[in-house]
C-alpha positions in Angstrom: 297.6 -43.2 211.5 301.1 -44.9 211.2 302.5 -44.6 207.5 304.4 -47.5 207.6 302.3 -50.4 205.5 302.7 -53.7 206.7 302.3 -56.4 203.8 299.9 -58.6 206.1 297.3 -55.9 205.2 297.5 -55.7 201.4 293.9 -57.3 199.9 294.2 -60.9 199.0 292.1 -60.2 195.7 292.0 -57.4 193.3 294.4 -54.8 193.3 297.6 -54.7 195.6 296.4 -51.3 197.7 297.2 -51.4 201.7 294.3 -52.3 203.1 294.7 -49.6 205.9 292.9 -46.2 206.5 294.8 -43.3 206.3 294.4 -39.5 205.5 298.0 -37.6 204.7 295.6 -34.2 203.4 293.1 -32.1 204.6 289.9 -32.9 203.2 289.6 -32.2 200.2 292.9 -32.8 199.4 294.4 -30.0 196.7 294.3 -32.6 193.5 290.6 -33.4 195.0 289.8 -29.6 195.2 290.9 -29.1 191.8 288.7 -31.6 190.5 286.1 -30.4 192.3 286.3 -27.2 191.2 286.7 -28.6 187.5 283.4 -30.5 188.0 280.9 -27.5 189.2 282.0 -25.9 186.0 281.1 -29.0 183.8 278.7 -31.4 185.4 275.1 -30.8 185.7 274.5 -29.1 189.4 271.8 -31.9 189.4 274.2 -34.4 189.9 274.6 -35.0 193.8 277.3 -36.2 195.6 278.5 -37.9 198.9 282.5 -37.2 199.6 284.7 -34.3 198.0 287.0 -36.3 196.9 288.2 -37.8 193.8 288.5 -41.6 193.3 292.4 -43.0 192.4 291.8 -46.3 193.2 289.9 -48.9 194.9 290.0 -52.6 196.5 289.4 -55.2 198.8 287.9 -52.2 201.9 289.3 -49.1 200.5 289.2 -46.1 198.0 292.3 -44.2 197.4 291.7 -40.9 196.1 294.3 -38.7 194.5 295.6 -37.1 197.1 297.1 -40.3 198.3 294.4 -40.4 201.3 292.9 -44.2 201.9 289.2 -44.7 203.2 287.6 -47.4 204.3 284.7 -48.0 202.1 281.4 -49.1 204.1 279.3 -48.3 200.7 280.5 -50.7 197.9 279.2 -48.0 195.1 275.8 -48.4 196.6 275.8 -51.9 196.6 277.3 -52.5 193.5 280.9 -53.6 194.0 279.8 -56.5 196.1 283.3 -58.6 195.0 285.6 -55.8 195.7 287.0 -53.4 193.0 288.8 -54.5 189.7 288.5 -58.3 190.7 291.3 -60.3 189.2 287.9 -62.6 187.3 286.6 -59.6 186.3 289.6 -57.9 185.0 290.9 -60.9 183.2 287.5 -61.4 181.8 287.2 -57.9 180.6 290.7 -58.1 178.8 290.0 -60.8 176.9 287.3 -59.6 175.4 287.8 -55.8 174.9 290.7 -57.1 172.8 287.8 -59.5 170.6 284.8 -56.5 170.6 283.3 -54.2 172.2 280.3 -54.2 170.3 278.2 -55.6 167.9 274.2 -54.9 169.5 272.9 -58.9 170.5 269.8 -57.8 168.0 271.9 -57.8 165.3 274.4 -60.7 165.7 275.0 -62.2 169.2 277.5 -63.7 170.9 277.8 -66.0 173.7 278.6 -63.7 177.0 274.7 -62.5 177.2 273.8 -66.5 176.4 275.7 -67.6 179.1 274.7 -64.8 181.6 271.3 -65.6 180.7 271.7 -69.3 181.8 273.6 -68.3 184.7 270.7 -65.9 186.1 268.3 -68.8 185.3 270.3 -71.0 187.4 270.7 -69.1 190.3 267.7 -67.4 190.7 264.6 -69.3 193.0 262.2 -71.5 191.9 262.8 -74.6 189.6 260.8 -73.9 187.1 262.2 -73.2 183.6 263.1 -69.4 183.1 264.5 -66.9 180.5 266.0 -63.7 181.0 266.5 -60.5 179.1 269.6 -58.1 179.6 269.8 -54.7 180.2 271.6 -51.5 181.6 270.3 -50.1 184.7 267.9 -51.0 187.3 265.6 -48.6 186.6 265.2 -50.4 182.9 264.8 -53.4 184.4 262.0 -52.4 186.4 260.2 -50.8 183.6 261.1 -54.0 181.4 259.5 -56.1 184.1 256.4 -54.1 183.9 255.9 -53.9 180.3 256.3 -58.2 180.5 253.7 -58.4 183.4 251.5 -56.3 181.4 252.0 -57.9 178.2 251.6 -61.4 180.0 248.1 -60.6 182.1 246.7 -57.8 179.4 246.0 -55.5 182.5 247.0 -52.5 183.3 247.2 -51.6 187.4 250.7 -51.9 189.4 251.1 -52.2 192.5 254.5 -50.8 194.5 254.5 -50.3 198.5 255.6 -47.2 200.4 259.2 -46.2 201.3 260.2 -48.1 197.7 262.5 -47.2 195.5 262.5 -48.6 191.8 264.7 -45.7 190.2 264.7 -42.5 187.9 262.9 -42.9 184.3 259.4 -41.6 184.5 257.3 -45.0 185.0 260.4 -45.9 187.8 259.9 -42.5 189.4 255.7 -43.3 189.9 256.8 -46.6 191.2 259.0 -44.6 193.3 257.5 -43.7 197.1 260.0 -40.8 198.0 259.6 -37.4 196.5 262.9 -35.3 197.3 265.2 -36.0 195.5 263.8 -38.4 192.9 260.8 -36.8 191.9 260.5 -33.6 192.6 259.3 -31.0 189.7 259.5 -34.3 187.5 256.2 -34.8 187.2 253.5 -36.2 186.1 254.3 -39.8 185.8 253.2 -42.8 184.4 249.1 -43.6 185.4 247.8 -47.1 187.2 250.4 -47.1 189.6 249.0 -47.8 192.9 250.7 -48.0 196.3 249.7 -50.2 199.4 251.1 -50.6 203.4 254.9 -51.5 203.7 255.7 -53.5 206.6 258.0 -51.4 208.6 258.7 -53.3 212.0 259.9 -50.7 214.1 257.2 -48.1 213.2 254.3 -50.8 212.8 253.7 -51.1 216.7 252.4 -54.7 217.7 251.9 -56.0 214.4 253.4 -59.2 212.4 253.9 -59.4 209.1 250.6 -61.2 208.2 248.9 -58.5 209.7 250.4 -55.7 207.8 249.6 -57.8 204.9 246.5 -58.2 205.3 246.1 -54.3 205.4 248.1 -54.0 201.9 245.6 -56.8 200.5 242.3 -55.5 201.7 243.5 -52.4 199.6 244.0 -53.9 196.6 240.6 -56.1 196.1 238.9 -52.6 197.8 240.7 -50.1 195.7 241.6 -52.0 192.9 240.0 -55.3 192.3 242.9 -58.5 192.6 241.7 -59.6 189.1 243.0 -56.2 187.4 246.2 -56.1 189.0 249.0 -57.0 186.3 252.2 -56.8 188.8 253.3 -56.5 192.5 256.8 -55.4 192.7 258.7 -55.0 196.0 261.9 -54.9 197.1 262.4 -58.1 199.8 264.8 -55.5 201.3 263.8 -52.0 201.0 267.0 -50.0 199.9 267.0 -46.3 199.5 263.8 -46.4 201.9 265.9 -47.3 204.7 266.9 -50.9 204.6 263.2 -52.0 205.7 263.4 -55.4 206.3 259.3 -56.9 206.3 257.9 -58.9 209.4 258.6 -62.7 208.7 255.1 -63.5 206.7 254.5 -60.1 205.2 256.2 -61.8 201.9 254.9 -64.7 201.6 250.8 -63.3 202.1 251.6 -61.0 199.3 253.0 -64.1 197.0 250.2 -65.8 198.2 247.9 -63.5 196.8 249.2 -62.8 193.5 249.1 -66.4 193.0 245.2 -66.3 193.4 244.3 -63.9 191.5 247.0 -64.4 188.3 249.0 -61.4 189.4 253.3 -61.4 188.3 254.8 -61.4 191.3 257.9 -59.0 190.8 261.0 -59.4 193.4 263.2 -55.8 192.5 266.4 -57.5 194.1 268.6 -54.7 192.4 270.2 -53.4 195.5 269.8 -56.7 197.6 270.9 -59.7 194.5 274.1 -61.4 194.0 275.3 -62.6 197.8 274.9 -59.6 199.6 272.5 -60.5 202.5 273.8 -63.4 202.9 271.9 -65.1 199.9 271.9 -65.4 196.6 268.7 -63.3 196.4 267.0 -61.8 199.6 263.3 -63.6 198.6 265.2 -66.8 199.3 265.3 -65.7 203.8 261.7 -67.0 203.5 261.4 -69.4 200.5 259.7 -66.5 198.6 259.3 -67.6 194.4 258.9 -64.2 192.4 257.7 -64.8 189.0 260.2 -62.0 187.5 263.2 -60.5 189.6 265.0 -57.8 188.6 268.9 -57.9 189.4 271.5 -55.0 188.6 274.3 -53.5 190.4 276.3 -56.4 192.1 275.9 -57.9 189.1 278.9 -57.7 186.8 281.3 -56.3 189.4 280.9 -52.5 188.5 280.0 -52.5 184.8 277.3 -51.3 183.5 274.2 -54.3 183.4 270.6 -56.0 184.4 268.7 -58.4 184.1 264.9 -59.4 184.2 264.8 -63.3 184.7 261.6 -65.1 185.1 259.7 -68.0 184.2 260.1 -69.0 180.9 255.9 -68.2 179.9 255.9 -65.4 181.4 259.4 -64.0 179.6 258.1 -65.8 175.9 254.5 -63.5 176.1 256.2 -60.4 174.8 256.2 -59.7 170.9 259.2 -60.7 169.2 261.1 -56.8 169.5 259.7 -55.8 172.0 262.2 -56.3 174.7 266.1 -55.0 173.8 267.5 -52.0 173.3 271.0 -50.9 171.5 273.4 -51.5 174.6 271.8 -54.0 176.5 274.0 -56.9 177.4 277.0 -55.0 175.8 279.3 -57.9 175.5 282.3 -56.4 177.5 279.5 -56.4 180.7 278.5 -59.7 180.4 281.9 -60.6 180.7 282.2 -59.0 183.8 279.5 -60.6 184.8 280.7 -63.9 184.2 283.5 -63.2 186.4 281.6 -61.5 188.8 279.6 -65.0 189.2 282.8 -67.0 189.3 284.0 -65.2 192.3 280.9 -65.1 194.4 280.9 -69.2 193.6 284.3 -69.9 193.9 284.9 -67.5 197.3 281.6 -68.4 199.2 280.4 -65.0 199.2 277.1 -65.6 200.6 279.0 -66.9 203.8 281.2 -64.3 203.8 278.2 -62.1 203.8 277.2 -63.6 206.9 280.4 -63.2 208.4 279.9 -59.6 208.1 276.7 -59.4 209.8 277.9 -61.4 212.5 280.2 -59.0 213.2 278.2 -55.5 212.3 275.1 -56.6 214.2 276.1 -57.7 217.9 278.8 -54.4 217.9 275.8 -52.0 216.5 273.2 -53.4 219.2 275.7 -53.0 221.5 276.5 -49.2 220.6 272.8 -48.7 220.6 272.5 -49.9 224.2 274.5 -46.4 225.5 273.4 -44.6 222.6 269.8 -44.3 222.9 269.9 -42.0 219.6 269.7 -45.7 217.6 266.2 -46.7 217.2 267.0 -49.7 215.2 269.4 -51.7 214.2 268.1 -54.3 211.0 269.8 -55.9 208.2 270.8 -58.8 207.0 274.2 -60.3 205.2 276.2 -57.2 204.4 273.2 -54.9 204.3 273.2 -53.1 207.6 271.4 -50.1 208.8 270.9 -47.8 212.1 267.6 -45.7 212.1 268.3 -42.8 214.3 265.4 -40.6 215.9 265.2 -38.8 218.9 265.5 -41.0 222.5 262.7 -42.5 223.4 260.5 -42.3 219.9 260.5 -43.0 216.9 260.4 -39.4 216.0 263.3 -38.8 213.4 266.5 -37.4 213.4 267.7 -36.8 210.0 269.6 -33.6 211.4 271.9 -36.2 213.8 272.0 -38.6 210.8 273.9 -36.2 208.5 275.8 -35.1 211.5 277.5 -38.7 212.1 277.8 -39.2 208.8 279.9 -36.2 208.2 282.1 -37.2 211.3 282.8 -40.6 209.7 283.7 -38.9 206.5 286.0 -36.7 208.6 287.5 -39.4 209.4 288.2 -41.5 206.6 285.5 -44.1 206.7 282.8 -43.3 203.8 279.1 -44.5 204.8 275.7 -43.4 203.7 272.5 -42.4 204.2 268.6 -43.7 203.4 265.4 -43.5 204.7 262.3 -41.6 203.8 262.7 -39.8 206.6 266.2 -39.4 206.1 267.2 -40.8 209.0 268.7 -44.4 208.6 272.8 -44.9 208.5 273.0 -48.0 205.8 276.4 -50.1 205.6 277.1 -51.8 202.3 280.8 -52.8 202.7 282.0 -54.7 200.0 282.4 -58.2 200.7 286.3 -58.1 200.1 286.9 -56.0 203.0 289.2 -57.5 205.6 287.7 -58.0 209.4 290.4 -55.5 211.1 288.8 -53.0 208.5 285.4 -53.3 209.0 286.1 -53.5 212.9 288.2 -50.2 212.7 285.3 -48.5 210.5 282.5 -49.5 213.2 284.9 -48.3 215.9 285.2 -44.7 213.7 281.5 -45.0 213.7 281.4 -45.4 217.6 283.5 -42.6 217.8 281.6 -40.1 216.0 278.4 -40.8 218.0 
């Protein structure tokens, strides 16, 4: 590509960085190399990794690394930098108060940032009935947060997860987990009364709606387990790392149905799918779907560290007084990213800009799929896009291919990602900042490498 940088393409928000792709080493780069090379003799080998290359600095569509090269960034952190890198609400917001404190643990004397976080999470979140939330660091200690509340809430014991999830890393989070390699391999054993029902899965269910599949999950759980010792159902409305599994219409809905019969927590784990990026606030809200608790973390506070379980406010109140917290959780310097983080998904209509960005992804990836019959699927919604690849003519999988095209993007300076049980399923998490000639060019490197 050209070197010369036009000024038309530098990112309206966040840093001033070209909004162009452009690789000027071979990849790695030297610096990137070096780095590399500096990392396998430090870091755990149990750290994984996507690119070889080292991260300078990032915004609006792109990641510079330090070799000067410029990619365009179609995975947003894994759905965390949903506002774009270093956003100038988040940045000023962070300024201010790093320069106040950086810590003083909310147990021990609070401050305002995790109050008003709190009331903004109770705000946005579905369902008008009064809430409370409780700040953490991670998604995975949400999850488990939301499980001890259901448990302490109900007094049973039984949870109930769905296959191809994903919850996270911790022990309990790894049971609620479906997939074995990477997460939970020579890990074990796990947490007890975790208990796993039928996912609707569209393209692999044959001629079955949602209701149906449904029903199949719910005749397990009264056989199996008996509705009235069930203390939570957690599921992701969008399945993440399990390939971006988006449920038959009515698949949802039967399940909130039946936790409402039977005085089961309905848990929504919208880590991965919160905060604008289908096109929503939250992905429960596509149909009308009340969870009792969600849990919300990356695209949360614009890259820092923090999550959240918000819920209704009885539910929240049944703990003990201590027994929710934890040393870092709502540090305050994240909650004032978060604040910002909010500001700009208000203020810049980032759910329609979501939208925006489907409109464009999913006509030019059914489209690519019509002379490629490689694509089994294309599904998604907002700014959470996927392509399950298998062999033509099945729905046999074709992780091999997957990895393939990945790599070819990556050669060419467009960073996506992988998912899927099977390991088979291209996922597309641009952050929302990215400009429409980027996106377009990264879908047209995409086309290319197939």
């Amino acid at each position: 590509m050209t070197d010369t940088l036009d000024p038309a393409t530098l990112a309206a928000t966040g840093p001033d960085i070209p909004q162009v792709r452009r690789l000027v080493t071979t990849i790695p780069g030297p610096r990137s190399q070096a780095l590399t090379d500096r990392r396998t003799a430090s870091v755990s080998a149990g750290v994984g990794g996507t690119l070889p290359v080292f991260a300078e600095r990032a915004g609006g569509g792109v990641i510079v690394d330090v070799d000067g090269n410029s990619w365009i960034d179609l995975g947003s952190g894994i759905a965390v930098t949903n506002i774009g890198n270093s956003h100038p609400f988040v940045v000023a917001n962070v300024t201010e108060q790093v320069a106040k404190f950086t810590h003083t643990c909310f147990m021990v004397t609070p401050y305002e940032g995790y109050v008003a976080v709190s009331e903004h999470l109770n705000d946005l979140t579905p369902g008008d009935h009064d809430k409370k939330s409780a700040l953490f660091n991670s998604g995975a200690e949400a999850v488990e947060n939301a499980v001890k509340i259901a448990r302490a809430h109900t007094g049973r014991a039984a949870v109930v997860v769905f296959e191809h999830g994903y919850h996270g890393r911790t022990n309990l989070t790894m049971a609620l987990t479906a997939k074995n390699m990477p997460y939970k391999q020579s890990f074990g054993p796990f947490a007890p009364e975790v208990y796993r029902m039928p996912m609707s899965y569209p393209f692999r269910d044959g001629p079955h709606d949602g209701a149906e599949v449904a029903s199949w999950a719910i005749s397990k759980m009264d056989k199996e387990l008996g509705g009235t010792n069930i203390a939570a159902i957690i599921i992701e409305p969008i399945q993440g790392e399990g390939g971006f599994i988006v449920p038959a219409p009515g698949y949802l809905p039967a399940l909130r149905e039946y936790a409402t019969q039977h005085g089961i927590v309905f848990v929504a784990d919208e880590i991965q799918t919160g905060f604008a990026r289908t096109g929503q606030w939250f992905a429960c809200e596509h149909e009308a779907v009340v969870p009792d608790l969600i849990t919300t973390a990356k695209g949360i506070a614009g890259g820092l560290p923090l999550a959240a379980v918000t819920g209704r406010a009885q539910i929240m109140d049944s703990v003990h007084v201590g027994g929710l917290g934890g040393t870092y959780g709502g540090n305050p310097i994240a909650c004032a990213a978060a604040l910002g983080a909010i500001e700009a998904m208000k203020s810049e209509d980032l759910c329609a800009r979501a939208r925006h960005i489907e409109s464009i992804m999913i006509p030019r990836l059914r489209s690519l799929a019509q002379s490629h019959p490689e694509i089994g699927d294309v599904r998604g919604r907002g700014a959470m896009i996927a392509i399950e690849l298998v062999q033509p003519g099945t729905t046999t999988p074709d992780s091999e291919l997957t990895q393939r095209i990945a790599k070819a993007c990556h050669a060419q300076g467009v960073l996506v990602l992988t998912a899927g049980t099977y390991g088979n399923v291209l996922r597309f998490l641009p952050p929302l900042s990215i400009p429409d000639h980027l996106l377009n060019e990264g879908l047209d490197v995409l086309e290319g490498a197939f």
